[in-house]
Each structure stands twice: as C-alpha cells, then as structure tokens.
C-alpha positions as CSV (number, residue, x, y, z in Angstrom):
1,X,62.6,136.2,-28.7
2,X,63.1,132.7,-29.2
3,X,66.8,131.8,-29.8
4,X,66.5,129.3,-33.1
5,X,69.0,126.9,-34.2
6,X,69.2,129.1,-37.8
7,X,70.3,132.0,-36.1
8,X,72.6,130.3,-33.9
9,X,73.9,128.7,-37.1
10,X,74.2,132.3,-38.3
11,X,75.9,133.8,-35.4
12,X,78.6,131.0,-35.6
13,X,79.4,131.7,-39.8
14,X,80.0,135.2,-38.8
15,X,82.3,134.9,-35.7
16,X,84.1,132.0,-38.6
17,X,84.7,135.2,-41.4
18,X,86.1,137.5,-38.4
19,X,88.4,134.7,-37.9
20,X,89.2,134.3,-41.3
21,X,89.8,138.0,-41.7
22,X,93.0,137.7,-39.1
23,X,94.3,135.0,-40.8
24,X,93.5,132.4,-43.4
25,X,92.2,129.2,-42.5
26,X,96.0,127.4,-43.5
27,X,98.1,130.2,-41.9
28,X,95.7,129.8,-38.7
29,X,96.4,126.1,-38.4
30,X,100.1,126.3,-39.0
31,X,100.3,129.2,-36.2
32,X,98.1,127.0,-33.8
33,X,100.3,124.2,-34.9
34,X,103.4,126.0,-34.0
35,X,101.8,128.0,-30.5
36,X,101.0,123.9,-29.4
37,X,104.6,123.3,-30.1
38,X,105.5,125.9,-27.8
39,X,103.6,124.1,-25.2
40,X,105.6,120.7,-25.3
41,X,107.7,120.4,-22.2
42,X,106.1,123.9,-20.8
43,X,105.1,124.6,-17.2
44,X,101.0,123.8,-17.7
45,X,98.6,125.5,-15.0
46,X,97.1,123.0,-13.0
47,X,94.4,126.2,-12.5
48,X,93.1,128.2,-14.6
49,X,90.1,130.6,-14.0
50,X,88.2,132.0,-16.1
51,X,86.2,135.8,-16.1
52,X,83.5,134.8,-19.4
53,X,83.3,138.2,-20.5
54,X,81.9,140.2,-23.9
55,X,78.8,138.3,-24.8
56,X,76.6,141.0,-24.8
57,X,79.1,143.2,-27.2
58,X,79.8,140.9,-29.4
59,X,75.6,140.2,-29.9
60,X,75.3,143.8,-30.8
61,X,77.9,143.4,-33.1
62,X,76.7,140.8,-35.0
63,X,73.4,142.4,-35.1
64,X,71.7,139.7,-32.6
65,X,69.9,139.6,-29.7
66,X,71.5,139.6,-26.5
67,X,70.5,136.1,-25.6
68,X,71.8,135.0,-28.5
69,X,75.9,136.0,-27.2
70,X,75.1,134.3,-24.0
71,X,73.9,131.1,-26.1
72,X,76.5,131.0,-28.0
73,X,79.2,132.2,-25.3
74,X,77.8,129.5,-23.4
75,X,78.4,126.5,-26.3
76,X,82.0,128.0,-26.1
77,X,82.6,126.7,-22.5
78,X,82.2,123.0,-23.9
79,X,85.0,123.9,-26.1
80,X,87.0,125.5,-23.1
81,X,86.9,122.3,-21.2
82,X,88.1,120.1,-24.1
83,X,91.1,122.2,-24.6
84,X,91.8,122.6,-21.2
85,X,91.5,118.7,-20.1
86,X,93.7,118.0,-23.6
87,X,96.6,119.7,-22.4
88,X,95.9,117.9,-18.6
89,X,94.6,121.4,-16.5
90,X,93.4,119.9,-13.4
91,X,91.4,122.7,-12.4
92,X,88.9,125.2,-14.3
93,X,86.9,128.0,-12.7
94,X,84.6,129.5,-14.9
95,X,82.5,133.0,-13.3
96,X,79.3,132.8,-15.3
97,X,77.3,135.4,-13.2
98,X,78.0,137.5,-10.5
99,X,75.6,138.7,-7.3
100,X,75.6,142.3,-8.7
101,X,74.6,140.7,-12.1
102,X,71.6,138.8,-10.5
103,X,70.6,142.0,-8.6
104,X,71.6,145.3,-11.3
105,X,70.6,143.1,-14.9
106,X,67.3,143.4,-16.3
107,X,64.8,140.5,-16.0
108,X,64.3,140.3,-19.3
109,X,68.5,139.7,-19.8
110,X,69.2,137.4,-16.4
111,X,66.4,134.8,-17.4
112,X,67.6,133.3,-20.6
113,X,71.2,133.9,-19.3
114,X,69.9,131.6,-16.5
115,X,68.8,129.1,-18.7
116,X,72.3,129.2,-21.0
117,X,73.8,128.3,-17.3
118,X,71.8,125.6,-16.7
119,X,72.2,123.9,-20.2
120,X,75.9,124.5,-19.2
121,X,76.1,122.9,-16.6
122,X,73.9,119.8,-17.9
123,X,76.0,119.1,-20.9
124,X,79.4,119.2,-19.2
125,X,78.1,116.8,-16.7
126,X,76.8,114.5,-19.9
127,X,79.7,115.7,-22.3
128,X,81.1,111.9,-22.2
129,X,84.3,112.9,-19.9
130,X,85.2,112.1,-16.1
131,X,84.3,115.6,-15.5
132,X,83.9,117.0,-11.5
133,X,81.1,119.9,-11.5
134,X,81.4,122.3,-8.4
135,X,79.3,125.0,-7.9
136,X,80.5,128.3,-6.2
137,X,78.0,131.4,-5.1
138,X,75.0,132.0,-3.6
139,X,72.9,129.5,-5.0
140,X,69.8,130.6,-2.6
141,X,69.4,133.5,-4.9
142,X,68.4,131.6,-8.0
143,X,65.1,130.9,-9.2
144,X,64.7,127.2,-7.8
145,X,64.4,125.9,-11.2
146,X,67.9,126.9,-11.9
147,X,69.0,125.7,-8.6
148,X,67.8,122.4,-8.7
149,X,69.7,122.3,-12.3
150,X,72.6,123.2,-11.4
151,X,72.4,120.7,-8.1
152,X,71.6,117.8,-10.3
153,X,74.5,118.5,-13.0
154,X,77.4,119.1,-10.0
155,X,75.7,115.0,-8.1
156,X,75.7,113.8,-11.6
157,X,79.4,113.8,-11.2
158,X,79.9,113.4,-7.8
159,X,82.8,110.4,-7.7
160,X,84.3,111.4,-11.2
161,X,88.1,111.7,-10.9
162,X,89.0,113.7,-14.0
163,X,89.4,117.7,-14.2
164,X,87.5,119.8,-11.8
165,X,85.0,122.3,-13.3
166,X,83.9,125.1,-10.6
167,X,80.8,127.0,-11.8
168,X,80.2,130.3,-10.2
169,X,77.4,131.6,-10.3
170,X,75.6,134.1,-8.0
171,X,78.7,134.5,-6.9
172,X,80.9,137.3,-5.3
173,X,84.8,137.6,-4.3
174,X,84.0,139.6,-1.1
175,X,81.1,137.1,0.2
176,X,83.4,134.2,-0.3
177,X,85.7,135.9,2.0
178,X,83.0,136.7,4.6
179,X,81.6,132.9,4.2
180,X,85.2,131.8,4.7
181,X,86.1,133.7,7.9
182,X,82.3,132.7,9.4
183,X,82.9,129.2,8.6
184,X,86.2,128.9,10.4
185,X,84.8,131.0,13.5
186,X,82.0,128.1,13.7
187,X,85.2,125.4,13.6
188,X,87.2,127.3,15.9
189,X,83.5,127.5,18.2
190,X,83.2,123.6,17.9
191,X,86.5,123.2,19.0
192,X,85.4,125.2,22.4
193,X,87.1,128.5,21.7
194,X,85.6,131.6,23.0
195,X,85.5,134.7,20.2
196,X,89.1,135.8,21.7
197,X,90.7,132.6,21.4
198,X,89.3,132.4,17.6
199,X,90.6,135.6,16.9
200,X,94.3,134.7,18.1
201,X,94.1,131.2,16.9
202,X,92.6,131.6,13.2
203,X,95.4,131.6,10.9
204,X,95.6,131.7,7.4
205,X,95.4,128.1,6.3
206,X,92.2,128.0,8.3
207,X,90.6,130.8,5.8
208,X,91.8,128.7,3.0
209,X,90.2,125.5,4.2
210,X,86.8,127.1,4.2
211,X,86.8,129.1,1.0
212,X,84.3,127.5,-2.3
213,X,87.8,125.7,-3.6
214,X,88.9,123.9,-0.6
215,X,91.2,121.4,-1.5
216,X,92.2,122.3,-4.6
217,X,95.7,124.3,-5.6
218,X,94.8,128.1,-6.0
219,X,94.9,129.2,-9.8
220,X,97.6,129.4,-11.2
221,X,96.3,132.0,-14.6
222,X,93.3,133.6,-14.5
223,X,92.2,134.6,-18.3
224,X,89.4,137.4,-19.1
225,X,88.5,138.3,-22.2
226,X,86.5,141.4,-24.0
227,X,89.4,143.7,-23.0
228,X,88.8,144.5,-19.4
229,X,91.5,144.4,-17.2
230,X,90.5,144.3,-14.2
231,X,89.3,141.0,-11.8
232,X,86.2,142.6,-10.8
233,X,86.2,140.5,-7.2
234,X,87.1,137.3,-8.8
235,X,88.6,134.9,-6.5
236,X,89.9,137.6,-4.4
237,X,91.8,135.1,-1.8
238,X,92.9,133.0,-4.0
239,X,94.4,135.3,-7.1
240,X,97.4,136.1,-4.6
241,X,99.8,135.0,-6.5
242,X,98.1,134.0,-9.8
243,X,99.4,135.1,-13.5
244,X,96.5,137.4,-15.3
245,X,96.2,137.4,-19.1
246,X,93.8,140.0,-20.5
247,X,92.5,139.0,-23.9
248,X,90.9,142.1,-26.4
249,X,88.7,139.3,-27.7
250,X,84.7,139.1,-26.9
251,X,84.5,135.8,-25.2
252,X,82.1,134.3,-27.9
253,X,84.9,135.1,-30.7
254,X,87.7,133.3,-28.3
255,X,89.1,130.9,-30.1
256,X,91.3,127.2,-29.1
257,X,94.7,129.7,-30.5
258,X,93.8,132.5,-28.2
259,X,93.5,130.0,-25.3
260,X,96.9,128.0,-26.2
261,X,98.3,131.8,-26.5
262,X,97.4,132.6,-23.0
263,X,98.5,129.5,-21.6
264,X,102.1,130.0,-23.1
265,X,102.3,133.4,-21.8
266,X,102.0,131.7,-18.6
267,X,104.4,129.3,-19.4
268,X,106.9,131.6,-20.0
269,X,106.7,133.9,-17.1
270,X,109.1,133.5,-14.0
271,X,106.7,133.2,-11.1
272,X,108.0,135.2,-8.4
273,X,104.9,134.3,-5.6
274,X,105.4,137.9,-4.3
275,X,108.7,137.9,-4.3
C-alpha cells in the first residue's frame, strides 16, 4: 500500500497529541530549555550510536501500516543528525537493519524498509551540511538497487570534513568481528608471517584497525529506544566501555528532549573504562 503524503501528514499530528499529552507545548519548551542548560559546559560524546528501534509498534499503534513507522522513523534520523551536529557529536552510528532482519523479515516488510534506507541515506548526503556517510554491513546482500544507493550517497560525501554518519545496514556485531580478525590475518600474511607468527603477533590494536569504524574514537553512548534493553550484537568490539541509555520511547515518537535527556545522563556519569 502506497505510503501518501496525507497519511504521513496524519501519522506526524498523532505522535504531536502523544506529546502534548506528557506535557504541554510551553511546559515542554521550558523543560527542553532547561535539559539544554544542563548541557553547557558538559562532557559531550564525540560517539554516539544509535539501535533505531519501535517502528513497527508504534505503526500498529497509530492504526498504520507498517511501512508507514519505517517512513516516518526514517524522516526522524534527519532530525537526529541536526541535533547531534548542534551540540558538535563527531560521530553518529545509526543500525537501520540487521543480517537476521534481511534474512527472518517478510518480503513484503524488508522492501519498502529498503527503500526508507535508501531515501536516508540520499537526503543526509544532500541535507545542506558537511556530512561524512559511511556504510557498515554486508552490503552484498542487498538488492543492487539499494546498494548502488547507498554507494552513491556515502562518494557524494567523500572529502566532507564535518560529523561522521555510519549507516549500518545488513549488518551484524559478530561478522564485523570475524571480518576484523580475517583482515588483520591477510596484513599480518603481507607482512610475510606464517599462521603461527600471526597468531602470536596480532594484538589488539590490530583488530581495531580493521573493524567498519577504523579511525574513529569508539562510542562513547549508545541510545536504543522502544524499551529493549539489550544491544542485540551492536558494535560488539567497540561498546567495551561505552555508556547505554535505554529509552521506553518507540523510535518514531523520540523526540529532540528525549535525545538532550540521554545525552545528559551521559554527561553525568563517572566513566570508569572498566575500572
């Protein structure tokens, strides 16, 4: 069923009254207002991923198709990256899709969620910002369509110098591990090594240098929304020492408050780096 710009139009009046029944639209300002406050002078993330998570509950909720959370979940990450970049996050990692998603999700679900994706990732690489598109997962496992979409978007920003936005999709915590260790057996092989002399010399730092987000600072908060708590093989590597904030919100109701709330959570943590 086609997703119209009416219903769309629709979807975003309702998630406005649940809004409006936590709070009224002055009292919500003032508390945003006074949570952005908070944040002045505050230890900012320079990472923050990002587990997109409740479209599909919060359609059926609204009485909508499921397409229709994963459009407008998907309009939502244009508003992530402007509040991210505001506050000067250097880093975003957003997990769109995962390899179980692509192989366990019916058809009829994975090809509009596809598209949503690829509309994505086109208007963050137009949105009019020095934006830096990486893509993380198995990209081999997409329709070639989406692919090639996806492909264009992250070149279309190849040389921007602003905030980095990691798209993974098709992607997999465990695989990235796997990928990881079988790229720095292949270095330690160029280097002359036999399999022995890789296995003693491979330390951690070389894992690191060959996961997806190779030279860039692990994350530092990791938000997921809908209520689960759990990471579900997110960035498996690279969560070791990462702060988790667990939001009871459906990701398509997650508003610019809820996202300054997290971030101040983080803020006011002591960091102990498994200490």
């Amino acid at each position: 069923m086609a997703i119209t710009a009416a219903r769309a139009r629709r979807a975003l009046t309702k998630a406005r009254k649940r809004a409006k029944r936590v709070l009224s639209p002055a009292l919500y300002t003032a508390y945003e207002s006074r949570v952005l406050a908070d944040l002045k002078g505050a230890n900012i993330p320079r990472h923050i991923g990002v587990i997109v998570d409740g479209n599909r509950r919060w359609a059926r909720e609204m009485g909508f198709e499921v397409a229709d959370g994963h459009r407008y979940g998907g309009e939502k990450l244009d508003d992530l990256m402007r509040w991210s970049d505001d506050l000067g996050v250097e880093v975003v990692t957003i997990w769109l899709l995962s390899t179980d998603n692509l192989t366990n999700r019916d058809p009829e679900e994975i090809g509009p969620l596809l598209q949503v994706i690829s509309d994505v990732a086109r208007r963050l690489s137009r949105g009019g910002r020095d934006w830096r598109i990486r893509l993380m997962g198995a990209l081999d496992l997409l329709p070639p369509d989406v692919a090639a979409a996806l492909q264009d978007a992250a070149a279309a920003t190849e040389g921007h110098g602003g905030m980095a936005i990691n798209i993974a999709v098709g992607y997999g915590g465990r695989q990235e591990i796997v990928d990881a260790v079988r790229g720095a057996l292949r270095t330690a092989a160029d280097r002359g090594l036999s399999i022995e002399q890789a296995a003693e010399a491979i330390d951690l730092d070389d894992i690191a240098a060959h996961l997806y987000t190779k030279g860039q600072p692990d994350p530092d908060l990791i938000i997921r929304t809908s209520g689960e708590q759990r990471l579900s093989g997110f960035l498996l590597w690279q969560t070791a020492n990462a702060e988790f904030y667990f939001s009871d919100v459906y990701w398509p109701d997650f508003r610019r408050v809820d996202f300054l709330r997290a971030v101040r959570e983080y803020a006011h943590r002591h960091r102990r780096f498994g200490g």
